[in-house]
N, C-alpha and C positions, 0 to 999 in steps of 0.2 A: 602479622600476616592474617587477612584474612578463612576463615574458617567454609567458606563459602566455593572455592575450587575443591577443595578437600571432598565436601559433602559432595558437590554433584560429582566429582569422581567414582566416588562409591558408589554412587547410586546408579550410574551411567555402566559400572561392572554387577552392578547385582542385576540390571536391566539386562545387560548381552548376554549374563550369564545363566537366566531363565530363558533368553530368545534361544541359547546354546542346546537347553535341553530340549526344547522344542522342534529342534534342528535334530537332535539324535532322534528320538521318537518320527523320525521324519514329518514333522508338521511344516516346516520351514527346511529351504535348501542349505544344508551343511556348507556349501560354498560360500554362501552368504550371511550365516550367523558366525563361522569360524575365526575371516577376519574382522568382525565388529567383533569382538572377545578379544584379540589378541591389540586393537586399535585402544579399546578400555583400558587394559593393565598398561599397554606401552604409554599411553599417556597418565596415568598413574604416576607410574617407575619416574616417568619425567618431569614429574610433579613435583615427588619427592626429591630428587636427585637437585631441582634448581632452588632449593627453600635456602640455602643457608651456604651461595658462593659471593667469593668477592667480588665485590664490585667498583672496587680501585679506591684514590684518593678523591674527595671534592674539592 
Protein backbone atom coordinates (compact mmCIF):
# COMPACT_ATOMS: atom_id res chain seq x y z
CA UNK A 1 0.00 0.00 0.00
CA UNK A 2 0.95 3.08 -0.68
CA UNK A 3 2.14 5.60 1.84
CA UNK A 4 0.76 8.39 0.05
CA UNK A 5 -3.27 8.48 1.26
CA UNK A 6 -1.85 7.90 4.67
CA UNK A 7 0.26 11.20 4.54
CA UNK A 8 -2.31 13.46 3.15
CA UNK A 9 -4.68 12.11 5.59
CA UNK A 10 -2.76 13.44 8.26
CA UNK A 11 -2.01 16.27 6.99
CA UNK A 12 -5.55 17.14 5.79
CA UNK A 13 -6.46 16.56 10.10
CA UNK A 14 -3.62 18.66 11.08
CA UNK A 15 -4.90 21.31 8.45
CA UNK A 16 -8.89 21.31 9.89
CA UNK A 17 -7.38 20.93 13.02
CA UNK A 18 -5.59 24.48 13.12
CA UNK A 19 -8.66 25.82 10.83
CA UNK A 20 -10.53 24.19 14.22
CA UNK A 21 -8.80 26.55 16.57
CA UNK A 22 -9.25 29.42 14.53
CA UNK A 23 -12.90 28.68 14.63
CA UNK A 24 -12.80 28.59 18.62
CA UNK A 25 -10.92 31.91 18.68
CA UNK A 26 -13.64 32.97 16.47
CA UNK A 27 -11.66 33.82 13.36
CA UNK A 28 -13.55 31.23 11.18
CA UNK A 29 -17.32 30.20 11.62
CA UNK A 30 -17.37 27.14 14.08
CA UNK A 31 -20.11 25.72 11.74
CA UNK A 32 -17.78 25.54 9.16
CA UNK A 33 -14.52 24.34 10.61
CA UNK A 34 -16.42 21.71 12.95
CA UNK A 35 -17.65 19.52 10.13
CA UNK A 36 -14.16 19.80 8.10
CA UNK A 37 -12.63 18.30 11.43
CA UNK A 38 -14.97 15.73 12.02
CA UNK A 39 -14.83 14.93 7.58
CA UNK A 40 -10.81 14.49 8.30
CA UNK A 41 -10.73 11.90 11.03
CA UNK A 42 -13.98 10.05 9.64
CA UNK A 43 -12.01 9.66 6.55
CA UNK A 44 -9.11 8.62 8.36
CA UNK A 45 -10.97 6.01 10.46
CA UNK A 46 -12.01 4.89 6.88
CA UNK A 47 -8.82 4.61 5.72
CA UNK A 48 -7.60 2.60 8.37
CA UNK A 49 -10.56 0.44 8.58
CA UNK A 50 -10.38 -0.61 4.63
CA UNK A 51 -6.26 -1.43 4.52
CA UNK A 52 -6.34 -5.06 5.32
CA UNK A 53 -10.12 -6.61 4.22
CA UNK A 54 -10.82 -9.50 2.06
CA UNK A 55 -11.23 -9.25 -1.15
CA UNK A 56 -12.31 -12.76 -2.29
CA UNK A 57 -10.82 -15.38 -4.45
CA UNK A 58 -9.25 -14.53 -8.21
Amino acid sequence: MSKLPFTLCILFILFSLFINVLGLMKLYPIYFTSPLLFLSVFLFISLLNNHKRFRGFK
